[in-house]
VEXDREN-2710 file (C-alpha; in Angstrom, 1 decimal):
% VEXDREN-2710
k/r/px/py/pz
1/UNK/6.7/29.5/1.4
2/UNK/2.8/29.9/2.1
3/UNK/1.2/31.0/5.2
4/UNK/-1.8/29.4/6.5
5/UNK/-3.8/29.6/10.2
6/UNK/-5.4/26.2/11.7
7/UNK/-8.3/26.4/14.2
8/UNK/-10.0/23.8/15.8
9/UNK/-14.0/23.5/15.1
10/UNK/-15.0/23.3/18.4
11/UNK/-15.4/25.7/21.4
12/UNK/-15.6/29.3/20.2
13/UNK/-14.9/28.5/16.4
14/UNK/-18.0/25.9/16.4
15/UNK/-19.6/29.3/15.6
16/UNK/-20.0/29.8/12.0
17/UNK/-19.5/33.7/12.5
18/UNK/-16.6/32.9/14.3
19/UNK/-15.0/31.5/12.0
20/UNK/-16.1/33.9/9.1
21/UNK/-14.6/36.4/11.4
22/UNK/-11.1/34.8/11.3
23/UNK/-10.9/34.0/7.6
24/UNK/-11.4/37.9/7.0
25/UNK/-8.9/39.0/9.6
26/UNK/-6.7/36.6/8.0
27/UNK/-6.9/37.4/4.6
28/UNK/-6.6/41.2/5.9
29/UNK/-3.0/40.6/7.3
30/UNK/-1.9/38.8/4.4
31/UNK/-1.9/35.2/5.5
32/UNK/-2.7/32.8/2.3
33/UNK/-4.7/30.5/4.3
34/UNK/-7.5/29.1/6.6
35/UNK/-7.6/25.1/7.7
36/UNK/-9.8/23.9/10.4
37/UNK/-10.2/20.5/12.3
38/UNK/-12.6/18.1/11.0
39/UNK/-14.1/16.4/14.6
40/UNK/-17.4/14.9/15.4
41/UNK/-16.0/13.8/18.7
42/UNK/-12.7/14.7/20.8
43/UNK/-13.3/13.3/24.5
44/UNK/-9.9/15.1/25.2
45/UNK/-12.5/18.3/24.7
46/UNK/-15.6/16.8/25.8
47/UNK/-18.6/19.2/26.7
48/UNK/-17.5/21.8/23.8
49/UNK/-19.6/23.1/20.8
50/UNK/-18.6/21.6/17.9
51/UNK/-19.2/22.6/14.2
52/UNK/-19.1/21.2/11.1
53/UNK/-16.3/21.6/9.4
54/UNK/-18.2/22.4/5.8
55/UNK/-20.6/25.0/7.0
56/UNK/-17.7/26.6/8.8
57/UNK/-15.7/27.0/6.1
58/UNK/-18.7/28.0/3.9
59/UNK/-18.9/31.0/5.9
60/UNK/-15.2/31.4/5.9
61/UNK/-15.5/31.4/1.9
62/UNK/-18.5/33.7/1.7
63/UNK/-16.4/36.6/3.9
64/UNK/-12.7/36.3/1.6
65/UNK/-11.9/36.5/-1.8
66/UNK/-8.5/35.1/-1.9
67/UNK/-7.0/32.5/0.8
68/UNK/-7.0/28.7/0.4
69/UNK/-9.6/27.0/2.6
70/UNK/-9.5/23.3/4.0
71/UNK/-9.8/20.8/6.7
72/UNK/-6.5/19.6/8.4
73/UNK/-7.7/16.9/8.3
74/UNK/-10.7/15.1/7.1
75/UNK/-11.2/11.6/7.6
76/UNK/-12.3/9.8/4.6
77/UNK/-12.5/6.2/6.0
78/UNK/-16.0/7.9/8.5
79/UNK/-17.7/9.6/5.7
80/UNK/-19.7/8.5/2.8
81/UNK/-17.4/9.9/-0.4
82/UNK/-20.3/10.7/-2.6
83/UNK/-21.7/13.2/0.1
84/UNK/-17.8/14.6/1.0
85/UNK/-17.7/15.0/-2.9
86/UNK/-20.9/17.4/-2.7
87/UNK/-19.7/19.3/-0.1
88/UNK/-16.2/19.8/-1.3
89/UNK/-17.8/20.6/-5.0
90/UNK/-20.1/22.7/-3.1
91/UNK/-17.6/25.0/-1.0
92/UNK/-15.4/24.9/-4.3
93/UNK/-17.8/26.8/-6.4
94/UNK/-18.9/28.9/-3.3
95/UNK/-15.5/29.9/-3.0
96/UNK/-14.5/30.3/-6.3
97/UNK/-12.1/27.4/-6.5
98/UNK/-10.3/27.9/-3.5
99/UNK/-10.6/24.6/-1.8
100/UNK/-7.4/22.3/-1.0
101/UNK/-8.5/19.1/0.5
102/UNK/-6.3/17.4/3.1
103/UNK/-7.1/13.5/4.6
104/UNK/-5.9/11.2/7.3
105/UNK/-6.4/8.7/9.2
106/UNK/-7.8/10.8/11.5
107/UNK/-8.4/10.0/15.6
108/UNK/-8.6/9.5/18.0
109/UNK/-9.8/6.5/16.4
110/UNK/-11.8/5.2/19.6
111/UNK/-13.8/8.3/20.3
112/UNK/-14.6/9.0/16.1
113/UNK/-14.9/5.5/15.2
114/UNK/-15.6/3.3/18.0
115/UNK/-17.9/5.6/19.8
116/UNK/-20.1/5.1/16.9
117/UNK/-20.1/1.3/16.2
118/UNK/-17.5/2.0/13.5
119/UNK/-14.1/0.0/13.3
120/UNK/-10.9/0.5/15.0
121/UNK/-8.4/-1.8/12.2
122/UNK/-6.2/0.4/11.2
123/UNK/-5.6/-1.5/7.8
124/UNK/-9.6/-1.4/7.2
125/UNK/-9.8/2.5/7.6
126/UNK/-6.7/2.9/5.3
127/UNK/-8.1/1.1/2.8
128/UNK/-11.4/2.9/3.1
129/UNK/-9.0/6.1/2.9
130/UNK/-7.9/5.0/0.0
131/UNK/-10.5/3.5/-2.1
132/UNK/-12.5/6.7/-0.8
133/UNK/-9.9/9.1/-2.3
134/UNK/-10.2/7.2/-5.8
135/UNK/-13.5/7.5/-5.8
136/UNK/-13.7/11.1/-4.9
137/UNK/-11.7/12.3/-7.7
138/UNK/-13.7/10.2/-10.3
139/UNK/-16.6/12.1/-8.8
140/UNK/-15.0/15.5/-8.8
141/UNK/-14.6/15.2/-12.2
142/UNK/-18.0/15.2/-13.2
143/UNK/-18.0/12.0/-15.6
144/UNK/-20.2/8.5/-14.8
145/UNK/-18.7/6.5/-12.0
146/UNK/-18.9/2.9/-11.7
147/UNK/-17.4/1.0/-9.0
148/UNK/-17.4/-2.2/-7.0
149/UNK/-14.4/-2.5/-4.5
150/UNK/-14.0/-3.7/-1.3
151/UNK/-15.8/-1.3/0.6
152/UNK/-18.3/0.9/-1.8
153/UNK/-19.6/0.0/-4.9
154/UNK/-21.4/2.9/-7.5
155/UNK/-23.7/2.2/-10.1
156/UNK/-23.9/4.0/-13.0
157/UNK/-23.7/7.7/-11.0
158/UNK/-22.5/10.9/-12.5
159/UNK/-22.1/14.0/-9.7
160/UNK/-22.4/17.4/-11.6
161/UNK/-21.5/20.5/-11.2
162/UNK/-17.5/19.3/-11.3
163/UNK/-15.4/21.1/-9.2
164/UNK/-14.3/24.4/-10.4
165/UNK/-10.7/23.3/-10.0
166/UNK/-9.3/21.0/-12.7
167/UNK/-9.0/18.2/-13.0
168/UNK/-9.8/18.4/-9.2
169/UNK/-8.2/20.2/-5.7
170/UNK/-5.3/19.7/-4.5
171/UNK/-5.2/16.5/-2.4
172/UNK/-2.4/17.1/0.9
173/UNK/-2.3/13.7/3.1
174/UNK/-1.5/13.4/6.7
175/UNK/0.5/11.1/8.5
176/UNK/3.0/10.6/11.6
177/UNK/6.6/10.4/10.5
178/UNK/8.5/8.1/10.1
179/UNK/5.7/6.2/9.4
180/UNK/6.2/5.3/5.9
181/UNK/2.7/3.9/4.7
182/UNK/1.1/7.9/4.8
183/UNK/4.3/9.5/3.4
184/UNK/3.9/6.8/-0.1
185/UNK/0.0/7.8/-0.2
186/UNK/0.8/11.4/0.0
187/UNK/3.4/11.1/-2.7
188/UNK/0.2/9.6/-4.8
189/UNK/-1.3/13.2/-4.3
190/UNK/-0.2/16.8/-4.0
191/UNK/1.2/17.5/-0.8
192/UNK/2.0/15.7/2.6
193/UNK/1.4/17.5/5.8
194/UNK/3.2/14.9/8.3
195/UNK/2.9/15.1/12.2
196/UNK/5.9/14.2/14.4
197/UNK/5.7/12.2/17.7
198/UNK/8.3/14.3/19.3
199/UNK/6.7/17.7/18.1
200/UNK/2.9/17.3/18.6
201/UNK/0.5/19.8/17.3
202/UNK/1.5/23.2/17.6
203/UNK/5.4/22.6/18.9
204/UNK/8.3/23.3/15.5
205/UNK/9.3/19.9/14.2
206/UNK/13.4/18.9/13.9
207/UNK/15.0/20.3/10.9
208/UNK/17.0/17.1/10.7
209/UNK/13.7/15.0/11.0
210/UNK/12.2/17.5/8.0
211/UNK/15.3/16.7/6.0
212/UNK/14.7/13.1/6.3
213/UNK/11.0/13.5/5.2
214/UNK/11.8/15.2/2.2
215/UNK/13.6/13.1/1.1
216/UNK/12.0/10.0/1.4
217/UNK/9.2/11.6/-0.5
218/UNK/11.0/13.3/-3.1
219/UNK/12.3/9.5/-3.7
220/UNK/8.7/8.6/-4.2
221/UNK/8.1/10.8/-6.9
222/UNK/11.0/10.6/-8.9
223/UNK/8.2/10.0/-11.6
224/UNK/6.8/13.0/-11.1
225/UNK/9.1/15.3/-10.1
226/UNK/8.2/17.8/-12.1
227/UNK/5.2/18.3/-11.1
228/UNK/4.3/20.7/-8.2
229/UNK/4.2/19.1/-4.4
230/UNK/3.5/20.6/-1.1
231/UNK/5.4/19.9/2.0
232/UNK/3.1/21.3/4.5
233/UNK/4.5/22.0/8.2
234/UNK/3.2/23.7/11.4
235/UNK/3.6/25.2/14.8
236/UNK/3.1/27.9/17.1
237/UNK/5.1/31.1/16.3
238/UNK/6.1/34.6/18.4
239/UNK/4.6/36.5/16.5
240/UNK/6.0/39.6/18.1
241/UNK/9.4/38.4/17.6
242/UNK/10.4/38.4/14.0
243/UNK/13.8/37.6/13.8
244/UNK/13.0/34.7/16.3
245/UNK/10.4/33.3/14.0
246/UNK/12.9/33.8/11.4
247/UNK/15.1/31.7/12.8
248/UNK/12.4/29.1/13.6
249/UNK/11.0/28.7/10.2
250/UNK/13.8/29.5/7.8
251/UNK/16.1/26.3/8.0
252/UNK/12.2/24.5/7.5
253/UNK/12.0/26.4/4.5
254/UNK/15.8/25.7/3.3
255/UNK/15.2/21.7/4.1
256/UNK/11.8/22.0/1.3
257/UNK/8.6/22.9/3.3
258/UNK/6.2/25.4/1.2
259/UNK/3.9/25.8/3.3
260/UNK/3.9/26.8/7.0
261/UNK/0.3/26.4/9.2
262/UNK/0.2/28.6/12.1
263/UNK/-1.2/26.6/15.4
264/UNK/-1.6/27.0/19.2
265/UNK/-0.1/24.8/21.1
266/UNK/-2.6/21.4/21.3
267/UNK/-2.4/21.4/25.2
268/UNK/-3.1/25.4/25.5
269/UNK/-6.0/26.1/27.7
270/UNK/-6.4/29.0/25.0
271/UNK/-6.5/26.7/22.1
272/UNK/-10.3/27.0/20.9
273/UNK/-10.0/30.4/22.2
274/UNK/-10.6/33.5/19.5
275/UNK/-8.9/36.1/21.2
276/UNK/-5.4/34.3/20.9
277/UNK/-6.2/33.4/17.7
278/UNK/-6.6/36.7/16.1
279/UNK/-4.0/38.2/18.3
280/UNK/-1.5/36.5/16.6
281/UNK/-3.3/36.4/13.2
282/UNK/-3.0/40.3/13.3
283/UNK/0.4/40.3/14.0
284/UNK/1.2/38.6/10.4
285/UNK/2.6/35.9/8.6
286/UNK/6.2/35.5/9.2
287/UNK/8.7/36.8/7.2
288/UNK/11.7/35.5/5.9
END
């Protein structure tokens, strides 16, 4: 199992220094990696700073030398895949071919899409997630794309430099279990990172929900089930209890999860707060 940290981009990490700041502290302690929000708008966390999730992570690349570095997650279906392509290709060569790229839905739909004109369907923004994703690893690999689908078309357009990673980075999806729709387009990809109604962000999801989850998805790629696939899980640890966060993370690890993200509690008053943040990134990734 991997250890990763999650931070919002807003309040005190919509500061690019801020953020550079974590990703060497955690690289320091020995965690393997750094994922931040991708938000333009979050009502819930209205009158905050926020940052772009690209130039914060460009600063997080230019201050480590080893850890993974993503978004958890970025919407595809409210960006315009030829200029997510760029900057993924972009923080890829930065960072010496250290990006992972995860996707979603995202939300909450009416403050990132609505609030801008955008649709709320549901079914329009997954197929806009997935025709995006197509078309971002045709781009990603540096060859002439050509396209004409239901929702972008591409004439005749070639994206160079590639990304360093071939034939691309790894792709993780997001999704709420059970829902089964996100847990078949992750097993397209490399890696699900499924949220759980009864466990929101930052709580320890059910080991016998995690069971389930596996798998279902391990039954979706029975084609490929040789091939290397992430099972990406997260929550709030006690740091300064070991054997507790044993405890907390090892039947995860025993039910398939490789990687664990380390996040505050969603409803924490301290939750865009760096002083938590590197308190318990300085304390260490937990062992098992």
């Amino acid at each position: 199992m991997r250890f990763s940290v999650n931070i919002p981009n807003f309040g005190d990490f919509a500061d690019p220094r801020t953020v550079a700041k974590v990703a060497a502290a955690a690289e320091q302690a020995g965690w393997d990696g750094l994922f931040v929000w991708d938000h333009v708008l979050h009502r819930k966390h209205g009158g905050r700073p926020f940052g772009d999730p690209w130039m914060l992570l460009t600063a997080a690349a230019l201050a480590t030398s080893r850890i993974r570095l993503g978004t958890l997650v970025t919407p595809v279906a409210r960006r315009r895949p030829q200029q997510l392509a760029r900057q993924v290709a972009t923080l890829d060569a930065v960072s010496g071919g250290r990006v992972t790229f995860a996707t979603g839905l995202g939300g909450p739909v009416e403050d990132e899409y609505a609030s801008f004109g955008d649709t709320t369907d549901p079914k329009v923004l997954a197929e806009r997630l997935d025709e995006g994703l197509d078309l971002l690893q045709r781009y990603w690999s540096g060859k002439p794309v050509n396209h004409e689908g239901r929702h972008y078309e591409v004439r005749d357009v070639t994206l160079l430099p590639a990304t360093v990673q071939r034939p691309r980075p790894p792709v993780w999806v997001a999704g709420f279990w059970p829902n089964r729709p996100p847990m078949r387009r992750a097993a397209r990809w490399d890696g699900v990172v499924p949220l759980f109604a009864d466990a929101r962000h930052g709580h320890v999801p059910p080991v016998d929900q995690v069971h389930d989850l596996v798998a279902y998805v391990r039954k979706q790629r029975e084609d490929r089930s040789g091939t290397p696939f992430e099972i990406v899980l997260g929550g709030a640890t006690p740091g300064d209890d070991v054997a507790r966060t044993r405890d907390l993370i090892g039947p995860l690890a025993e039910a398939g999860a490789t990687w664990w993200d380390e996040r505050q509690i969603q409803t924490s008053e301290t939750l865009d707060r760096l002083a938590p943040v590197l308190r318990r990134i300085e304390q260490g990734p937990p062992v098992l």
